[in-house]
N, C-alpha and C positions, 0 to 999 in steps of 0.2 A: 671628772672622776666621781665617782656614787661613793656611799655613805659607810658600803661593807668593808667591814676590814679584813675579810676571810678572800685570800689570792689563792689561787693557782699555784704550786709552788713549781711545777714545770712549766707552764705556758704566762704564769701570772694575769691570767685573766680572771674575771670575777665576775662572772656566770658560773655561778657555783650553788651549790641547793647540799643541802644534808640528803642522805641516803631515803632517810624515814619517811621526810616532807616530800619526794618523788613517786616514792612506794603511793602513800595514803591519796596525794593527786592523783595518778593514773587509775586506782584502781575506785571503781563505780560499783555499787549493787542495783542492779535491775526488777521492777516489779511492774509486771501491767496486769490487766484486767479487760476480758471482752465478752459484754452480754449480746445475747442476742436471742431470737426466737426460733424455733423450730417447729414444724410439724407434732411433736412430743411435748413442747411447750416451753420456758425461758432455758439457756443454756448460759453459763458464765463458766468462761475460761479463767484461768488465771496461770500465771508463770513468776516464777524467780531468778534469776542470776546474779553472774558475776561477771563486769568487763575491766580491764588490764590492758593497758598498753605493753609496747612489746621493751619499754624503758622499766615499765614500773616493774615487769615480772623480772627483767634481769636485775635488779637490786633490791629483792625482798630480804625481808629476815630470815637467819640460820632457821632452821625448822624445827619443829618440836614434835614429842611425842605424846599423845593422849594420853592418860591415866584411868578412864574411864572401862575399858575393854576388861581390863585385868581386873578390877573392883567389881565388874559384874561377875566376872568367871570364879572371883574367889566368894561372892555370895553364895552366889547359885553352888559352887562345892561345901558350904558349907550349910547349906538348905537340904543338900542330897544326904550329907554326913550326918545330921541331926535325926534324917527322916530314918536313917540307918540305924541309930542307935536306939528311937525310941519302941523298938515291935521286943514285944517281950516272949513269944511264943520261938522264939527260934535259939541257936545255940548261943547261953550268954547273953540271951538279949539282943543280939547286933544280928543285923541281915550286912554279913560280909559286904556280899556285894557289892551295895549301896554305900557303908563305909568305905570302902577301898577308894572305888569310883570320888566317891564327896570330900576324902581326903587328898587326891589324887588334884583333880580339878582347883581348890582351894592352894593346895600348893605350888600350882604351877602359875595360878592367879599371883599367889604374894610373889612369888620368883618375877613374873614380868610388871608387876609395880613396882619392885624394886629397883628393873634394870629400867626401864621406861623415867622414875624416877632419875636414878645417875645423869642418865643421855640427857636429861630435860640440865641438869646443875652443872656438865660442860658445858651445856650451849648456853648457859646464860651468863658467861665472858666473850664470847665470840656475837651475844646478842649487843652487850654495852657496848663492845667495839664498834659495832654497825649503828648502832645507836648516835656513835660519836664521829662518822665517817662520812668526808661530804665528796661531791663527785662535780668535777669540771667537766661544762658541757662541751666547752670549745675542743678541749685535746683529748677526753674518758677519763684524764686520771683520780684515781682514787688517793684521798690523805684522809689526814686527820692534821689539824691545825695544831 
């Protein structure tokens, strides 16, 4: 009998692994590198990825949403909004336009930080849980001890 106290509560085996420690095993980042010469003169290839077992990819983490997308779209509207307000030759000052537009953009940036935001603060109960969920090899099933 091994030394884990963590069973199987259906099969009470223990061949058992946390969901997490599976995930970060299976999954590998790839980086090669290949020179060589040509007619033109040296040539160096280079490549990136990523490999995944077909175990790690089905037990990954809840997903999240990036933050990043909407923080640009709401600069950039308020870069265009600014550019609007500052021409003095036109009515008031403001090149509509441009204001409409740069207020337009900026708003729809905070609208999806916000919801982008949310979605990210459900998943991070449903992330602790996976956090805390281990998986038997022998039968699939999933617990939590």
């Amino acid at each position: 009998m091994s030394n884990n106290a963590i069973c199987c509560p259906h099969c009470q085996g223990q061949n058992v692994q946390l969901l997490s420690v599976i995930h970060a095993a299976g999954t590998t980042r790839i980086q090669a590198t290949h020179q060589t010469n040509s007619s033109y003169g040296p040539v160096t290839i280079e490549t990136t990825g990523r490999h995944q077992t077909d175990l790690a990819a089905s037990v990954g983490p809840p997903p999240g949403k990036r933050l990043l997308g909407p923080v640009i779209m709401t600069g950039v509207g308020i870069i265009i909004l600014y550019d609007g307000l500052k021409l003095i030759n036109t009515y008031w000052g403001v090149d509509w336009t441009r204001f409409f537009i740069g207020a337009t953009l900026a708003t729809i940036g905070v609208i999806g930080f916000v919801r982008h935001w949310k979605f990210n603060v459900a998943q991070y109960d449903k992330l602790e849980e996976w956090r805390r969920t281990w998986l038997c090899h022998a039968c699939a099933t999933r617990f939590q001890p």
